[in-house]
Biopython code that builds the backbone (N, CA, C, O; Angstrom):
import numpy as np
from Bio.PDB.StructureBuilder import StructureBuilder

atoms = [
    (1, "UNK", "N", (0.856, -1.150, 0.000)),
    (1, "UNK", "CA", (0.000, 0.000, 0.000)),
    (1, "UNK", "C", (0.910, 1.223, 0.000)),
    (1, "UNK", "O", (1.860, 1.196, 0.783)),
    (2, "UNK", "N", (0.696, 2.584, -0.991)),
    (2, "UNK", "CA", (1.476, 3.563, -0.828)),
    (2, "UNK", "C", (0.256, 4.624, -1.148)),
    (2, "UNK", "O", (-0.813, 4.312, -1.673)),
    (3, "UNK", "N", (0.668, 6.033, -0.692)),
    (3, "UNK", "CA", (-0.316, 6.955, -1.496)),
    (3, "UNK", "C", (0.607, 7.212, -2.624)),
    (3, "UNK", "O", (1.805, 6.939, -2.550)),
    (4, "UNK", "N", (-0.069, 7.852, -3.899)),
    (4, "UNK", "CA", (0.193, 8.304, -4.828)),
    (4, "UNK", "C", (-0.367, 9.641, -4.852)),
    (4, "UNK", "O", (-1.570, 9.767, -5.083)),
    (5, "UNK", "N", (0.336, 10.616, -4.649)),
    (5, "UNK", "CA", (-0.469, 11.887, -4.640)),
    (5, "UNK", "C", (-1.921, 12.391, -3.966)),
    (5, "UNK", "O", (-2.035, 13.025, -2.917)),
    (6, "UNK", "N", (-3.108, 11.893, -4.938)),
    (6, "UNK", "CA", (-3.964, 12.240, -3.766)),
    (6, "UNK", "C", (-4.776, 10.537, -3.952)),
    (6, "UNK", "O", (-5.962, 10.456, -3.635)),
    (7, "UNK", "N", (-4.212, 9.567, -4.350)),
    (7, "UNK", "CA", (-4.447, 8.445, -4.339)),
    (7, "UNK", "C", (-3.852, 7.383, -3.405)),
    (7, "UNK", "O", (-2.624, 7.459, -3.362)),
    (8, "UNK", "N", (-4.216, 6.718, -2.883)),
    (8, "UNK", "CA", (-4.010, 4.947, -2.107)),
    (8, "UNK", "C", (-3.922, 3.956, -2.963)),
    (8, "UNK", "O", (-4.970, 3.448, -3.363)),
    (9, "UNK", "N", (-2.546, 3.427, -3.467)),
    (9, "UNK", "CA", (-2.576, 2.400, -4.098)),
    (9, "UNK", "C", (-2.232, 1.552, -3.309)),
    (9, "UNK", "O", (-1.487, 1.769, -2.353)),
    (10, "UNK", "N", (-3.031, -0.192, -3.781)),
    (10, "UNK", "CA", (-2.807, -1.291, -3.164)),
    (10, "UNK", "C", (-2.373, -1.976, -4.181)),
    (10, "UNK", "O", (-2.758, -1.811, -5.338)),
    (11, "UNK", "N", (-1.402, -2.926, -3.745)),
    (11, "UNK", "CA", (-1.091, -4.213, -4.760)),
    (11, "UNK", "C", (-1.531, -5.139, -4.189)),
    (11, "UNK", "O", (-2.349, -5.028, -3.276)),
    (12, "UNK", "N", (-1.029, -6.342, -4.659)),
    (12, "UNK", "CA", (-1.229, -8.043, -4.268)),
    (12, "UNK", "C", (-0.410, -8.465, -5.543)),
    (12, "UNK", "O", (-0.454, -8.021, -6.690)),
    (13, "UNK", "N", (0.377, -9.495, -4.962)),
    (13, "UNK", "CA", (0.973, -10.231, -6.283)),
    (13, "UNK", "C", (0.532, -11.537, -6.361)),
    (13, "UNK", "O", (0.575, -12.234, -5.348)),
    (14, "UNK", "N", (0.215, -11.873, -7.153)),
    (14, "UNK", "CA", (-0.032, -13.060, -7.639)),
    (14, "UNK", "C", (0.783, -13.989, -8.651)),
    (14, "UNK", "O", (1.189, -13.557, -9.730)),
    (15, "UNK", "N", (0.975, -15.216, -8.244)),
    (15, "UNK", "CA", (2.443, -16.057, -8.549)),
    (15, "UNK", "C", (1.739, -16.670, -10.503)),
    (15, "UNK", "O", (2.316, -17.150, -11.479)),
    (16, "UNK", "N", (0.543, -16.356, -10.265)),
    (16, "UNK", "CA", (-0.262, -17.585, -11.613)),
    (16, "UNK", "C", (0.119, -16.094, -12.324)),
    (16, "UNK", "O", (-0.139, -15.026, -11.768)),
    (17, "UNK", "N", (0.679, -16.184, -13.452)),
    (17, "UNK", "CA", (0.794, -15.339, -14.743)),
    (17, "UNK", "C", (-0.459, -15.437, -15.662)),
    (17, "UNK", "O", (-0.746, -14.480, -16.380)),
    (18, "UNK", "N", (-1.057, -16.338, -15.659)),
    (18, "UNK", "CA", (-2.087, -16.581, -16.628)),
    (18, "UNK", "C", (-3.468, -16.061, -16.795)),
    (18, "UNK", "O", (-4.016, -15.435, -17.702)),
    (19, "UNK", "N", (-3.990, -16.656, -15.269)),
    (19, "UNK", "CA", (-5.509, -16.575, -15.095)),
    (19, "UNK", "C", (-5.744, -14.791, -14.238)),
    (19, "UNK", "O", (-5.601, -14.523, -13.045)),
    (20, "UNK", "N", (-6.164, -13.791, -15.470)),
    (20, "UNK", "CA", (-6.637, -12.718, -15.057)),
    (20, "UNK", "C", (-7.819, -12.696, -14.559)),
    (20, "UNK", "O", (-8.749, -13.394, -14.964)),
    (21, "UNK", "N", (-7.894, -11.501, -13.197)),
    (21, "UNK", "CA", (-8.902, -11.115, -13.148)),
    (21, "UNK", "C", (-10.224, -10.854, -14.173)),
    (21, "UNK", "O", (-10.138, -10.428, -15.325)),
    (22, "UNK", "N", (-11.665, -11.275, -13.350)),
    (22, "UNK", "CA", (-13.100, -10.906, -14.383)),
    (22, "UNK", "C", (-13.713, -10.274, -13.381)),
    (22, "UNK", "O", (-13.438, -10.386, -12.187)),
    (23, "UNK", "N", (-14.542, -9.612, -13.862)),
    (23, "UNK", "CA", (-15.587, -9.163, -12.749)),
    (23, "UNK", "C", (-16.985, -9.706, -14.009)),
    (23, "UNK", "O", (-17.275, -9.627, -15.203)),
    (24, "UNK", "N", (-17.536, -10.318, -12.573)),
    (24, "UNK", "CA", (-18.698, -11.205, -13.552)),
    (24, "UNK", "C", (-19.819, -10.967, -12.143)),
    (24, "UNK", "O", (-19.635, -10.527, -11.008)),
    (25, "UNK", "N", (-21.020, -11.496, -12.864)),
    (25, "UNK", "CA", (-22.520, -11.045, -12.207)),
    (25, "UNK", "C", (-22.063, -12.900, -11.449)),
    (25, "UNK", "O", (-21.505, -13.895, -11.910)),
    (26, "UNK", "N", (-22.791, -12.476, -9.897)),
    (26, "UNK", "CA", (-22.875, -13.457, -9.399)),
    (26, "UNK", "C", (-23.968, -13.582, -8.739)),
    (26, "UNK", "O", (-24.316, -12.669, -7.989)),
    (27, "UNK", "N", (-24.973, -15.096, -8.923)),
    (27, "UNK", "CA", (-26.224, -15.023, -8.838)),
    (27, "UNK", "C", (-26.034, -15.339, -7.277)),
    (27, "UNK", "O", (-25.053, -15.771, -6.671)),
    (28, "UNK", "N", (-28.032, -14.770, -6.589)),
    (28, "UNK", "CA", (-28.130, -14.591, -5.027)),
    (28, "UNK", "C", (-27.872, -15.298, -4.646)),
    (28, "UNK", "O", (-27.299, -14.959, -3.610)),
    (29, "UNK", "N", (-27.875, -17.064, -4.827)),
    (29, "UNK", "CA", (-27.263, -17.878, -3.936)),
    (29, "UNK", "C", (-26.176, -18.747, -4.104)),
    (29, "UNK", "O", (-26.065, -19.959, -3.915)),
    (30, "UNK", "N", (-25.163, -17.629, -4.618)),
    (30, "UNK", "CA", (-23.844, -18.367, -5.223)),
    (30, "UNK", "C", (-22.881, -17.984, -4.431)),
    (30, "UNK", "O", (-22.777, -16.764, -4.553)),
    (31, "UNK", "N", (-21.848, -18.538, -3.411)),
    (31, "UNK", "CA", (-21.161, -18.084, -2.968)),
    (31, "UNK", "C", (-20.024, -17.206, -3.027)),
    (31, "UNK", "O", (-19.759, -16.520, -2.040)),
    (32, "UNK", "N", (-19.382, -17.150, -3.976)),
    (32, "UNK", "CA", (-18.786, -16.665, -4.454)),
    (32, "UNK", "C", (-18.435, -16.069, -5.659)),
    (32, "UNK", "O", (-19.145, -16.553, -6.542)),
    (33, "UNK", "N", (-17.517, -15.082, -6.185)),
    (33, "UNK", "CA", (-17.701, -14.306, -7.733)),
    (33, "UNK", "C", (-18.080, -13.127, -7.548)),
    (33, "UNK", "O", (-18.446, -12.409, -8.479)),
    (34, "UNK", "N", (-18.046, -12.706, -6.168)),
    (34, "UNK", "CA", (-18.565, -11.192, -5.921)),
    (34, "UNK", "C", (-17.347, -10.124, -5.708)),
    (34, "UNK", "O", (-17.531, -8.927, -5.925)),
    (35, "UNK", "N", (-16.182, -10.601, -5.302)),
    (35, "UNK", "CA", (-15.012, -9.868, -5.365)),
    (35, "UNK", "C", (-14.891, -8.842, -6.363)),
    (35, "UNK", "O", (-15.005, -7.641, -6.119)),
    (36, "UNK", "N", (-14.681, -9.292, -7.383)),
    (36, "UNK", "CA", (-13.792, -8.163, -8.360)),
    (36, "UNK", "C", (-14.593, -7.009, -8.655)),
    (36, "UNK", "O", (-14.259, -5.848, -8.895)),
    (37, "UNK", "N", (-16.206, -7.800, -8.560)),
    (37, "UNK", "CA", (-17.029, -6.716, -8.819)),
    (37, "UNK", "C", (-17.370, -5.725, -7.451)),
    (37, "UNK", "O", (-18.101, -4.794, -7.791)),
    (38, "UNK", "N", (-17.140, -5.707, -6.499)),
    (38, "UNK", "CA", (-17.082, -5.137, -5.023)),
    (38, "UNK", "C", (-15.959, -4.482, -5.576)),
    (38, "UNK", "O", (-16.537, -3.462, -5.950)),
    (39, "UNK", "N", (-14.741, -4.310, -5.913)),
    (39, "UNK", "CA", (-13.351, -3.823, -6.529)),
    (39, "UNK", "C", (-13.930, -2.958, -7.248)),
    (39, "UNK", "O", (-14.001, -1.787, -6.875)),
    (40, "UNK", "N", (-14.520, -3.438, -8.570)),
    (40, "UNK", "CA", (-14.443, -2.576, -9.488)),
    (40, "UNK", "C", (-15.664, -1.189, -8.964)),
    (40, "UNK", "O", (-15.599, -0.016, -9.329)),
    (41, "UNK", "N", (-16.449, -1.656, -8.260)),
    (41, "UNK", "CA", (-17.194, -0.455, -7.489)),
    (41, "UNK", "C", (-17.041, 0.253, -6.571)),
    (41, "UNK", "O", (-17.903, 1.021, -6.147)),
    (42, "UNK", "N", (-15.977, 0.121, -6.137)),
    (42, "UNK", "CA", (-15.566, 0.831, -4.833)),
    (42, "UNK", "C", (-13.902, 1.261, -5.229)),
    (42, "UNK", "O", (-13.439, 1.837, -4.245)),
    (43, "UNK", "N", (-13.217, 1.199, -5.968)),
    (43, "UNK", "CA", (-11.959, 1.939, -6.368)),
    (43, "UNK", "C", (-11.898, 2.973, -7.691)),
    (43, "UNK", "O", (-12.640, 2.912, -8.671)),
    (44, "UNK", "N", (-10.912, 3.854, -7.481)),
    (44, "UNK", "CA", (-11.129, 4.763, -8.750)),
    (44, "UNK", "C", (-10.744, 3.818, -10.154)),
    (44, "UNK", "O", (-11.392, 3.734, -11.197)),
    (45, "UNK", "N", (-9.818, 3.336, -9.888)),
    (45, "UNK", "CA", (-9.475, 2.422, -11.117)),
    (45, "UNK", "C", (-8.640, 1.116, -10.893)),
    (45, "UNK", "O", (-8.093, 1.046, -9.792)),
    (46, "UNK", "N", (-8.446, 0.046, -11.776)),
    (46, "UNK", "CA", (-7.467, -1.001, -11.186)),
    (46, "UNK", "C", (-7.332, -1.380, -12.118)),
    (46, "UNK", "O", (-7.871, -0.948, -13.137)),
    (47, "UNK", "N", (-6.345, -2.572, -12.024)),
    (47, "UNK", "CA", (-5.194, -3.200, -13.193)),
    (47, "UNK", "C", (-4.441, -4.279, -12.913)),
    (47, "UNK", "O", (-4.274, -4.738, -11.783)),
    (48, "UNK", "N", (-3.904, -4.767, -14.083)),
    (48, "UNK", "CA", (-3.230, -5.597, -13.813)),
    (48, "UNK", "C", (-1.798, -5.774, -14.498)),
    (48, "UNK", "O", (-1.714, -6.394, -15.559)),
    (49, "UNK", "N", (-0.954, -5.362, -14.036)),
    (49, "UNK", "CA", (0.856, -5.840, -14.426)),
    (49, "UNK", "C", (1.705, -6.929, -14.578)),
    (49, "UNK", "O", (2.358, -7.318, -13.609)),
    (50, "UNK", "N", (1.788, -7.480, -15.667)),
    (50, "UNK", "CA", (3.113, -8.499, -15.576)),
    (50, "UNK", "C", (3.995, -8.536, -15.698)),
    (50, "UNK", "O", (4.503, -7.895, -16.618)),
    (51, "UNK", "N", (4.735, -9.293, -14.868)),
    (51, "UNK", "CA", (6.251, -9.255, -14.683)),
    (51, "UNK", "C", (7.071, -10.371, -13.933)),
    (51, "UNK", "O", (6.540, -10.829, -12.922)),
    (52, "UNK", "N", (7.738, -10.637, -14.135)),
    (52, "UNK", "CA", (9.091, -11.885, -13.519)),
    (52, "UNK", "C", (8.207, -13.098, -13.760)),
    (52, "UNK", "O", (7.772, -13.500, -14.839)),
    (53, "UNK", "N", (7.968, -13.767, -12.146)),
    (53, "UNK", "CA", (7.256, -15.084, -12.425)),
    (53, "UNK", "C", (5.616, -15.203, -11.843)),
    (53, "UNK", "O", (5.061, -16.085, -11.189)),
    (54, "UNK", "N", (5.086, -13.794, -12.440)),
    (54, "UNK", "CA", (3.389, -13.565, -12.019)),
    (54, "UNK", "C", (2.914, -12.393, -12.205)),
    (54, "UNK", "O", (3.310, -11.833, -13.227)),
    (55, "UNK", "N", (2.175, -11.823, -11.535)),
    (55, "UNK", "CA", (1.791, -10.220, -11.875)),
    (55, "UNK", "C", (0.913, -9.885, -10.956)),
    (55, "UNK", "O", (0.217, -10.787, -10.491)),
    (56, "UNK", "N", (0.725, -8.413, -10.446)),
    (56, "UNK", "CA", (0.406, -7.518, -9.567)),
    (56, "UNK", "C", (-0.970, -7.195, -10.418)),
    (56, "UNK", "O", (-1.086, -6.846, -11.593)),
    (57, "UNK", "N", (-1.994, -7.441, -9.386)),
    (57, "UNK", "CA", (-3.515, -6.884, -9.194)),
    (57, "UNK", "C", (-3.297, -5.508, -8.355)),
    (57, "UNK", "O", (-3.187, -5.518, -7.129)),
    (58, "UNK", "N", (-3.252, -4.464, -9.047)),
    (58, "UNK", "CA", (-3.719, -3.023, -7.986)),
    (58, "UNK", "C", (-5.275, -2.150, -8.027)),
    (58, "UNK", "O", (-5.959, -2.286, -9.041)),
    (59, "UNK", "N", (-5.411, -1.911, -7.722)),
    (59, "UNK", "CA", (-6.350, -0.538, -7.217)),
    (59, "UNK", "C", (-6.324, 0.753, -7.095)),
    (59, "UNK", "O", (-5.522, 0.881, -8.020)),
    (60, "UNK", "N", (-6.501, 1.812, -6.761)),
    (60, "UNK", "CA", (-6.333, 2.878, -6.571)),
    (60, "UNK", "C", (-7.440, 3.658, -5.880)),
    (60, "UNK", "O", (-8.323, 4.177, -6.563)),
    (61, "UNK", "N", (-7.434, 3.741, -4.831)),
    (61, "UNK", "CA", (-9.017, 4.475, -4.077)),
    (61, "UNK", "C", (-8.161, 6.102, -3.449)),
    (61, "UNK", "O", (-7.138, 6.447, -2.857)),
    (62, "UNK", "N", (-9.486, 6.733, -4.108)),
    (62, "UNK", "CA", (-9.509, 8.317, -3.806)),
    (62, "UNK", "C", (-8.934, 8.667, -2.108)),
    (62, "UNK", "O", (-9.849, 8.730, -1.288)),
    (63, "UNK", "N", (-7.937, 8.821, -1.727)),
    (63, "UNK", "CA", (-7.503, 9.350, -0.968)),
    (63, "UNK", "C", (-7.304, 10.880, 0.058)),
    (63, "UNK", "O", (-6.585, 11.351, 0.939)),
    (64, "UNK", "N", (-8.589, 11.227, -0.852)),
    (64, "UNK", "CA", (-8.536, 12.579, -0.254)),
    (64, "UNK", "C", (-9.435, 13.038, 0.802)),
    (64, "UNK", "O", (-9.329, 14.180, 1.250)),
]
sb = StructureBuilder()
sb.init_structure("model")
sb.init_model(0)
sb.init_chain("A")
sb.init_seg("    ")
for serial, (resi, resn, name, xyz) in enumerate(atoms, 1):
    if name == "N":
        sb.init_residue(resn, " ", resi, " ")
    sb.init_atom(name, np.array(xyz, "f"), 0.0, 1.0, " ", f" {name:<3s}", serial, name[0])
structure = sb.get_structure()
């Protein structure tokens, strides 16, 4: 976690290079699949970076 100016960025690295993030509809009695989309509604923007042996999921929430 760092600020960026008037932003909060978070990472997470993740070791799988392959399988990117989705944000997908998850029905009422499905346990799970609600993440990315909770992410994608509650941060200013996010992404994903690759590099070495995996790649960084970040975020960015309004910090001000």
């Amino acid at each position: 976690m760092a600020r960026t100016g008037t932003h909060i960025r978070v990472e997470v690295d993740d070791p799988d290079p392959h399988t990117l993030p989705v944000i997908r509809r998850a029905g009422a009695e499905d346990e799970q699949g609600r993440g990315m989309s909770l992410l994608d509604a509650l941060v200013c923007r996010w992404g994903v970076e690759h590099g070495g042996e995996g790649k960084t999921v970040w975020c960015e929430l309004d910090g001000t």
